[in-house]
N, C-alpha and C positions, 0 to 999 in steps of 0.2 A: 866560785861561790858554792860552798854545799847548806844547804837545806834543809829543816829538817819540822815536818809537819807533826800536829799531836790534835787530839780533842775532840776527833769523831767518838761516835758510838752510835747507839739507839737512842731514838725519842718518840713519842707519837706525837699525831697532827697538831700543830699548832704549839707543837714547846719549843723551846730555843736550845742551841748550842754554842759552843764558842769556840773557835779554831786559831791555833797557833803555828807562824812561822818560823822558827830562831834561823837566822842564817849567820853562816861563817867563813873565813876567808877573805877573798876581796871584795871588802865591801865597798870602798874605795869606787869600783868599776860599777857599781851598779846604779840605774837609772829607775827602773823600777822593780816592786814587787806584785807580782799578779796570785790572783787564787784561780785555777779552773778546775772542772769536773767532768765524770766521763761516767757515764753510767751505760750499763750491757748492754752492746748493742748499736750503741749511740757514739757521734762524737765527742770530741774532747770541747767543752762547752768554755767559753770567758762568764767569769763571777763578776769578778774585783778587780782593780788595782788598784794601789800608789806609787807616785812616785820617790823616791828616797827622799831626794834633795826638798822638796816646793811641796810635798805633801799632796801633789794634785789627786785627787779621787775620779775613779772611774766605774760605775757599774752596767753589769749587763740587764738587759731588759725585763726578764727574768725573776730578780732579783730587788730592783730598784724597791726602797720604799719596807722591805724584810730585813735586807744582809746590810752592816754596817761595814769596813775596812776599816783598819786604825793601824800605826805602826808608833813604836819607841826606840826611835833612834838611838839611845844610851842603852839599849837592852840587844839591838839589831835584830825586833824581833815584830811582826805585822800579824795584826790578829782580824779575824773573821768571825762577828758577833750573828750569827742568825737564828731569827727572832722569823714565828707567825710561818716555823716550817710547814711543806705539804708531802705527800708521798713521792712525789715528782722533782721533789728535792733530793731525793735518794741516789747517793751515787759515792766514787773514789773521787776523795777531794785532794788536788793538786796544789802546791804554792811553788812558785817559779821565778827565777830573776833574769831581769832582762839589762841589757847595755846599751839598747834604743830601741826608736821603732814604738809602731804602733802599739798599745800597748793590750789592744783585743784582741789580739790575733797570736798563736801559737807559737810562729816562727820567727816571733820579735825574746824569745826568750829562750838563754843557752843551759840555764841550767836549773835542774828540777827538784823538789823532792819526791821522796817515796808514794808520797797518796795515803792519805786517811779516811776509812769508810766514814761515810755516813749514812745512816738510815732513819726512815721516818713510816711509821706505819698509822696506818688509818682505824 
C-alpha cells in the first residue's frame, strides 16, 4: 500500500488543521489506518486510527476529545481533523497501514507515508 499524507503547516494555539491520507495499491490487505507523530527528540507517538472494513476508531490519550479520524472508503482516503491544537502538538505527522495487530503500536503497520510537519506556536 503506498501512502501518501498532505495538510500539515503552521497554526497557532488553539486553531485547527486537517490532515489527509490517500492510499494506494492494495487496499484490499489492509485492516487498518493509523496517524502517528514523532517530534525531535522524541518517539514515534499513536494519534489515531481506523479500521478499513468496521470503521472501528481509536485514539491516543493525548489526543482524545481534540483530533477526530474519519476515513472515505470510495475516496481510499482517512482524514485527521485537529481542533483546540497546543505547542506540544507540534511534530512530523505519519499515516500508516497495517494488515493487523494492535493497532497503537508501531510495529502492527508495514507501510508508511512520508510525514507532514505540523506546527503549532504559542
Amino acid at each position: 500500500v503506498q501512502l501518501q499524507a498532505s495538510g500539515g503547516g503552521l497554526v497557532q494555539a488553539g486553531g485547527s488543521l486537517s490532515l489527509s491520507c490517500a492510499a494506494s495499491g492494495r487496499i484490499f490487505s489492509m485492516y487498518a489506518i493509523g496517524w502517528f507523530r514523532q517530534a525531535p527528540g522524541k518517539e514515534r507517538e499513536f494519534v489515531a486510527a481506523v479500521t478499513w472494513r468496521f470503521g472501528s476508531i481509536y485514539y491516543g490519550d493525548s489526543v482524545k476529545g481534540r483530533f477526530t479520524i474519519s476515513r472515505d472508503n470510495a475516496k481510499n482516503t482517512v482524514y485527521l481533523q485537529m481542533n483546540s491544537l497546543k505547542p506540544e502538538d507540534t511534530a512530523v505527522y505519519y499515516c500508516a497501514a497495517s494488515k493487523g495487530g494492535r493497532v497503537v503500536v508501531t510495529n502492527s503497520y508495514d507501510d508508511w507515508g512520508q510525514g507532514t510537519q505540523v506546527t503549532v506556536s504559542s
